[in-house]
N, C-alpha and C positions, 0 to 999 in steps of 0.2 A: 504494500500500500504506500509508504513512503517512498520507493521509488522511482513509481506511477506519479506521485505528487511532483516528484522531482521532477520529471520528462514533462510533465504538463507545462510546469513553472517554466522550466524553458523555453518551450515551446512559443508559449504565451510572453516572453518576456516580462515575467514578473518572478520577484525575488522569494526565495524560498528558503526556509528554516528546519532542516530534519533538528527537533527536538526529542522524536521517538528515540532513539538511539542512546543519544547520553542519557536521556531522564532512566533509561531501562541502566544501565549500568550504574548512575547514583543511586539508584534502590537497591540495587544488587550489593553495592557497599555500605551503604547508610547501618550505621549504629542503632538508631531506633525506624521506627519507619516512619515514612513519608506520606501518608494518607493514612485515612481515620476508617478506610475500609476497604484498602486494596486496590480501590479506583479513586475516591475521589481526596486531594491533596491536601494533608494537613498545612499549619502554620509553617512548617520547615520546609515543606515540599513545594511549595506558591514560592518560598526562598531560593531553592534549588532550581527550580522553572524558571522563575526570572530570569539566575542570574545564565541560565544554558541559552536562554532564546536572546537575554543581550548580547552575549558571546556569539550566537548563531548569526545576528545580525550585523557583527562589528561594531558594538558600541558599550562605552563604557558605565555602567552604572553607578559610579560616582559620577557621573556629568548630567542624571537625571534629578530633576527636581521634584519629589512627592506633594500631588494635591490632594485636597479632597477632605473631610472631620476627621477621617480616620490616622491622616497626620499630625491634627492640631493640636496636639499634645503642648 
């Protein structure tokens, strides 16, 4: 399926992110895990995603700035 996604992307000239890949190896290592039921992403795992798909993209996550209540700490 990903790399069906991949040929499309190309295809199509638009940019494309395999996060399948790594997120399946950060789980395979992860100390505790990473979703709260096997599919869907705990608080560490939304961390781990983030930071694969900023990577996937070329960008750095320090250079983002968080909006939203949920950073109004």
């Amino acid at each position: 399926y990903t790399e069906a996604m991949r040929r499309v992307a190309a295809r199509l000239a638009v940019p494309f992110a395999d996060v399948y890949t790594p997120t399946l190896q950060a789980m395979a290592t992860a100390k505790a895990p990473l979703t709260i039921n096997g599919m869907h992403l705990n608080d560490e795992g939304d961390r781990v995603f983030a930071r694969l798909l900023f990577e996937a993209l070329g960008l750095s996550a320090g250079k983002v700035q968080p909006r939203g209540k949920a950073f109004a700490d």
